[in-house]
N, C-alpha and C positions, 0 to 999 in steps of 0.2 A: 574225612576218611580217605586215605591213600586207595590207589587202584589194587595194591598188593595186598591189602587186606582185605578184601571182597569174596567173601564165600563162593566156591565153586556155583553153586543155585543163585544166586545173587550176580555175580560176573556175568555169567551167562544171559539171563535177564536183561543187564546192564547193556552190555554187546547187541543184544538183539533186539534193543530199544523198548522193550517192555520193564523195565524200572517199577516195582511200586515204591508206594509212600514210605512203606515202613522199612526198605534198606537204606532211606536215602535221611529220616528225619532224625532230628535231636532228642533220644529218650531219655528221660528222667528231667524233665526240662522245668527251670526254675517254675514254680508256684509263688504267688502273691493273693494273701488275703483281703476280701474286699473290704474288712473293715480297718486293713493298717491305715496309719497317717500315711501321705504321698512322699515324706521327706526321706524313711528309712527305705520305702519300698525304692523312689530312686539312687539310695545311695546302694541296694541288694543289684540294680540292673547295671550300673557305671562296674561296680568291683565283680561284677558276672562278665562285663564287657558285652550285656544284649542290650539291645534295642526295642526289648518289648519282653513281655510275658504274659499266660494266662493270670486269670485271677480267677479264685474260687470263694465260694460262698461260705457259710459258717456249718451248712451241713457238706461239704465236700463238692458240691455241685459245682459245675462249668458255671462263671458267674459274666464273663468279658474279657474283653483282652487290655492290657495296656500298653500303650505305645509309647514311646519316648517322643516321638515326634508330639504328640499333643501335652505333653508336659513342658514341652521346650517354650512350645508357642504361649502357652500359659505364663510362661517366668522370662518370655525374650518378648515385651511387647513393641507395636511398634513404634511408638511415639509414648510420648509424655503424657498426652492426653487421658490413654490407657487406665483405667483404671488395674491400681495389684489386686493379683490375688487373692484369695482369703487366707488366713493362716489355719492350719488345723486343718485341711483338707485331708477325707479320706480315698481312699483308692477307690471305689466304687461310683464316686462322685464325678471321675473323669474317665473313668474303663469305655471302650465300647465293646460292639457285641463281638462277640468270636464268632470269626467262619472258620468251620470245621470240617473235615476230611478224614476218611478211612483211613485204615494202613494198607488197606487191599486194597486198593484206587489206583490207577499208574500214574507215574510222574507229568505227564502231560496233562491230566486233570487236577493236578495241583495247580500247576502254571495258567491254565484256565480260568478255574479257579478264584486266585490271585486279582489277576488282572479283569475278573467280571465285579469281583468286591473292592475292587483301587486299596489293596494291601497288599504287602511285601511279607507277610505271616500267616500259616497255619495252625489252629488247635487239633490234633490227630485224636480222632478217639475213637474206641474200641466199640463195640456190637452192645453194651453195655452204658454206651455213654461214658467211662471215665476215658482224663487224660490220659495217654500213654506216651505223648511226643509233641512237640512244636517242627511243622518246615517251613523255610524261609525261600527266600528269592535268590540267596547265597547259597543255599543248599541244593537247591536247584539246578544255577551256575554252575558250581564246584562238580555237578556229578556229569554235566555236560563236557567238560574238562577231562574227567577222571574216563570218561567213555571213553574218550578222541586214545590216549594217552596209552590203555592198554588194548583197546584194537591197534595202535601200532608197536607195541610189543610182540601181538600175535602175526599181527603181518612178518613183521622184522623176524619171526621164529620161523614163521612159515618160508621165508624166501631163503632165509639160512639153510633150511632142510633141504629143498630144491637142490643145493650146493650152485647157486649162482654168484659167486663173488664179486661179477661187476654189476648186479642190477642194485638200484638203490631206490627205496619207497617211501612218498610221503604220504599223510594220511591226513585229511581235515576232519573236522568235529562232524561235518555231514554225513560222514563215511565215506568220503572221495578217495579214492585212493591212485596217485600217480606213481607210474612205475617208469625211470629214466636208466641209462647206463647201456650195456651191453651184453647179449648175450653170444651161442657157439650156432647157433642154429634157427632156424624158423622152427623147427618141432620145439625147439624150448620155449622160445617168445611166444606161441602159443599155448604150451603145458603151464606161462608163467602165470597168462592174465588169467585160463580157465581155474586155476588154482588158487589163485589172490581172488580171483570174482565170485567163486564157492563159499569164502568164508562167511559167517554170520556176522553181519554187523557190517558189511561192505555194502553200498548200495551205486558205486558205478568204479570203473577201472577205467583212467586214463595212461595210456602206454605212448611212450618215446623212445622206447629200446630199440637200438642198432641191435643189427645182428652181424658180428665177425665177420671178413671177409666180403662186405657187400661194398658197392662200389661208392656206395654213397658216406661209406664208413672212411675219415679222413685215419 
Protein backbone atom coordinates (compact mmCIF):
# COMPACT_ATOMS: atom_id res chain seq x y z
CA UNK A 1 0.00 0.00 0.00
CA UNK A 2 1.56 3.30 -1.26
CA UNK A 3 1.54 6.27 1.33
CA UNK A 4 -0.78 8.13 -1.20
CA UNK A 5 -3.37 5.88 -0.92
CA UNK A 6 -3.93 5.97 2.88
CA UNK A 7 -7.26 7.39 4.10
CA UNK A 8 -7.26 10.67 5.62
CA UNK A 9 -8.18 8.50 9.36
CA UNK A 10 -5.66 6.01 8.57
CA UNK A 11 -2.71 8.63 7.37
CA UNK A 12 -3.35 10.29 10.33
CA UNK A 13 -3.09 7.32 12.69
CA UNK A 14 -0.02 6.27 10.50
CA UNK A 15 1.74 9.75 11.18
CA UNK A 16 0.99 9.56 14.77
CA UNK A 17 2.24 6.10 15.37
CA UNK A 18 -0.95 4.70 16.29
CA UNK A 19 -1.43 2.25 13.03
CA UNK A 20 -4.01 -0.60 13.77
CA UNK A 21 -3.89 -4.02 12.29
CA UNK A 22 -6.61 -3.57 10.04
CA UNK A 23 -5.14 -0.61 7.78
CA UNK A 24 -1.97 -2.17 7.49
CA UNK A 25 -3.01 -6.24 6.97
CA UNK A 26 -3.72 -8.41 3.82
CA UNK A 27 -7.80 -8.74 3.48
CA UNK A 28 -9.30 -11.44 1.66
CA UNK A 29 -6.09 -13.41 2.12
CA UNK A 30 -5.66 -16.93 0.49
CA UNK A 31 -7.67 -19.79 2.44
CA UNK A 32 -6.33 -23.49 2.47
CA UNK A 33 -8.52 -26.27 3.36
CA UNK A 34 -7.42 -28.67 5.93
CA UNK A 35 -8.27 -31.49 4.28
CA UNK A 36 -6.47 -30.69 0.64
CA UNK A 37 -3.46 -32.95 -0.36
CA UNK A 38 -0.18 -30.54 0.51
CA UNK A 39 0.92 -30.76 -3.28
CA UNK A 40 -1.91 -28.47 -4.81
CA UNK A 41 -2.13 -26.26 -1.59
CA UNK A 42 1.77 -25.71 -2.22
CA UNK A 43 1.42 -25.17 -5.74
CA UNK A 44 -1.97 -22.39 -4.56
CA UNK A 45 1.07 -20.52 -2.08
CA UNK A 46 4.22 -20.47 -4.97
CA UNK A 47 1.46 -18.96 -7.96
CA UNK A 48 -0.02 -16.60 -4.83
CA UNK A 49 3.77 -15.75 -4.33
CA UNK A 50 2.86 -16.30 -0.01
CA UNK A 51 4.76 -17.83 2.23
CA UNK A 52 2.12 -19.08 4.34
CA UNK A 53 -1.66 -19.16 4.61
CA UNK A 54 -4.58 -19.86 7.15
CA UNK A 55 -6.06 -23.06 6.88
CA UNK A 56 -9.72 -23.76 7.68
CA UNK A 57 -11.67 -26.67 8.78
CA UNK A 58 -14.56 -28.29 6.90
CA UNK A 59 -17.14 -26.31 9.00
CA UNK A 60 -15.30 -22.91 8.09
CA UNK A 61 -13.51 -22.66 11.42
CA UNK A 62 -9.81 -21.26 11.95
CA UNK A 63 -8.12 -24.61 11.66
CA UNK A 64 -3.87 -23.53 11.60
CA UNK A 65 -1.66 -21.74 9.76
CA UNK A 66 0.72 -23.21 7.00
CA UNK A 67 4.00 -22.30 6.52
CA UNK A 68 6.10 -22.75 3.68
CA UNK A 69 9.03 -22.83 5.82
CA UNK A 70 7.83 -26.32 7.24
CA UNK A 71 6.91 -27.71 3.93
CA UNK A 72 10.48 -26.92 2.66
CA UNK A 73 12.19 -28.62 5.52
CA UNK A 74 9.95 -31.53 4.89
CA UNK A 75 10.85 -32.03 1.01
CA UNK A 76 14.74 -30.27 1.50
CA UNK A 77 16.10 -33.07 4.02
CA UNK A 78 19.36 -32.94 5.20
CA UNK A 79 21.21 -35.89 4.32
CA UNK A 80 20.46 -39.21 2.76
CA UNK A 81 19.89 -40.73 5.76
CA UNK A 82 16.36 -38.84 6.07
CA UNK A 83 13.85 -40.69 5.71
CA UNK A 84 10.90 -38.96 2.61
CA UNK A 85 8.04 -37.93 3.16
CA UNK A 86 4.92 -39.68 2.94
CA UNK A 87 3.01 -39.10 -0.34
CA UNK A 88 -0.53 -38.21 0.08
CA UNK A 89 0.00 -35.85 2.71
CA UNK A 90 -2.82 -33.52 3.78
CA UNK A 91 -2.74 -29.96 4.83
CA UNK A 92 -3.82 -30.44 8.33
CA UNK A 93 -1.16 -32.99 9.02
CA UNK A 94 1.68 -30.38 8.81
CA UNK A 95 -0.41 -26.82 9.71
CA UNK A 96 0.38 -25.43 12.89
CA UNK A 97 -1.57 -23.41 15.23
CA UNK A 98 -2.53 -19.80 14.18
CA UNK A 99 -1.73 -16.82 16.29
CA UNK A 100 -4.30 -14.38 15.93
CA UNK A 101 -4.88 -10.83 16.32
CA UNK A 102 -7.66 -8.04 16.03
CA UNK A 103 -7.89 -5.54 13.61
CA UNK A 104 -8.33 -2.97 16.45
CA UNK A 105 -4.89 -3.92 17.99
CA UNK A 106 -2.13 -1.33 17.04
CA UNK A 107 0.63 -2.20 14.80
CA UNK A 108 3.12 -2.53 17.64
CA UNK A 109 1.24 -5.48 19.17
CA UNK A 110 1.35 -7.23 16.14
CA UNK A 111 5.21 -7.08 16.02
CA UNK A 112 4.97 -8.20 19.63
CA UNK A 113 3.17 -10.48 18.93
CA UNK A 114 5.18 -11.99 16.14
CA UNK A 115 8.20 -12.10 17.90
CA UNK A 116 6.63 -13.78 21.38
CA UNK A 117 5.29 -16.67 18.90
CA UNK A 118 8.74 -16.95 16.68
CA UNK A 119 6.36 -16.16 13.35
CA UNK A 120 6.62 -13.80 10.70
CA UNK A 121 2.49 -14.13 10.22
CA UNK A 122 -0.70 -13.13 11.49
CA UNK A 123 -4.39 -14.64 11.39
CA UNK A 124 -6.69 -11.17 11.90
CA UNK A 125 -10.01 -12.01 13.02
CA UNK A 126 -12.98 -10.31 13.78
CA UNK A 127 -15.13 -10.23 17.38
CA UNK A 128 -16.77 -13.05 15.81
CA UNK A 129 -13.87 -15.23 15.18
CA UNK A 130 -13.79 -15.27 11.42
CA UNK A 131 -10.84 -14.62 9.17
CA UNK A 132 -10.79 -11.25 7.92
CA UNK A 133 -6.93 -10.71 6.90
CA UNK A 134 -3.38 -12.12 7.30
CA UNK A 135 -0.28 -9.54 8.60
CA UNK A 136 3.06 -10.43 8.10
CA UNK A 137 6.50 -9.08 9.15
CA UNK A 138 6.63 -7.38 5.43
CA UNK A 139 3.61 -5.63 6.29
CA UNK A 140 4.93 -4.41 9.12
CA UNK A 141 8.29 -3.18 7.45
CA UNK A 142 6.50 -1.78 4.43
CA UNK A 143 4.30 0.42 6.76
CA UNK A 144 7.42 1.58 8.82
CA UNK A 145 8.73 2.87 5.34
CA UNK A 146 5.56 4.19 4.13
CA UNK A 147 5.27 6.27 7.75
CA UNK A 148 9.07 7.75 7.25
CA UNK A 149 8.14 8.61 3.44
CA UNK A 150 4.83 10.70 3.92
CA UNK A 151 5.92 12.55 7.30
CA UNK A 152 8.54 13.78 4.75
CA UNK A 153 6.24 14.86 2.26
CA UNK A 154 4.42 16.83 5.03
CA UNK A 155 7.49 18.17 6.26
CA UNK A 156 8.66 19.14 2.73
CA UNK A 157 4.91 20.94 2.44
CA UNK A 158 5.27 22.37 5.68
CA UNK A 159 8.63 24.14 4.97
CA UNK A 160 7.50 25.10 1.48
CA UNK A 161 4.65 27.12 3.03
CA UNK A 162 7.06 28.78 5.44
CA UNK A 163 8.58 30.13 1.89
CA UNK A 164 12.17 29.10 2.97
CA UNK A 165 13.90 28.24 -0.03
CA UNK A 166 17.20 27.58 1.27
CA UNK A 167 16.22 25.20 4.30
CA UNK A 168 16.37 21.61 3.30
CA UNK A 169 14.84 18.60 5.60
CA UNK A 170 15.63 15.11 6.26
CA UNK A 171 13.54 12.88 8.06
CA UNK A 172 14.34 9.27 9.53
CA UNK A 173 11.83 6.47 10.09
CA UNK A 174 12.07 7.52 14.01
CA UNK A 175 10.59 10.84 13.17
CA UNK A 176 13.99 12.55 13.45
CA UNK A 177 13.95 15.26 11.69
CA UNK A 178 17.13 17.53 10.49
CA UNK A 179 16.73 20.69 9.25
CA UNK A 180 20.33 22.11 7.23
CA UNK A 181 20.63 25.08 4.84
CA UNK A 182 19.88 28.81 5.41
CA UNK A 183 17.67 31.01 6.53
CA UNK A 184 17.08 35.53 6.64
CA UNK A 185 16.83 35.73 10.23
CA UNK A 186 16.93 34.24 13.84
CA UNK A 187 12.92 35.01 14.05
CA UNK A 188 12.77 32.57 11.13
CA UNK A 189 15.29 29.68 12.32
CA UNK A 190 13.19 29.75 15.20
CA UNK A 191 9.39 29.93 13.61
CA UNK A 192 11.35 27.00 11.55
CA UNK A 193 12.23 24.35 14.14
CA UNK A 194 8.74 25.50 16.42
CA UNK A 195 6.81 24.70 13.36
CA UNK A 196 8.59 21.47 12.03
CA UNK A 197 8.60 20.43 15.88
CA UNK A 198 4.56 20.96 16.21
CA UNK A 199 3.90 18.38 13.59
CA UNK A 200 2.42 14.99 14.47
CA UNK A 201 4.50 12.42 13.94
CA UNK A 202 7.95 14.37 14.56
CA UNK A 203 9.48 13.26 17.63
CA UNK A 204 12.76 15.56 17.80
CA UNK A 205 14.34 18.51 15.41
CA UNK A 206 17.78 18.67 14.80
CA UNK A 207 18.74 22.03 13.23
CA UNK A 208 22.06 23.31 11.44
CA UNK A 209 20.66 26.46 9.72
CA UNK A 210 22.84 29.29 9.20
CA UNK A 211 21.16 32.39 9.30
CA UNK A 212 22.09 35.14 6.41
CA UNK A 213 24.46 37.59 7.18
CA UNK A 214 26.06 35.92 10.50
CA UNK A 215 29.57 35.93 10.50
CA UNK A 216 30.02 32.42 10.90
CA UNK A 217 27.99 32.15 7.51
CA UNK A 218 30.97 31.73 4.68
Amino acid sequence: MAASVWSKESARRLIGGRVLIGDVMSAEPLLLREDMRLEPAIELLVGHGYSGAPVMTERGQLGGMLHALDVAIMHLPMDSATPRPPRHILVREICREAVTISPARPMGAAAARMRAHGTDRLVVVDRSGHVVGVVTGHDLLRTVAERGDLLREIVDERVAALDMPGVRATVDFSGTVLLTGSVDSQADRGRLVRTIGSLDGVTEVDELVAVAGDPQVS
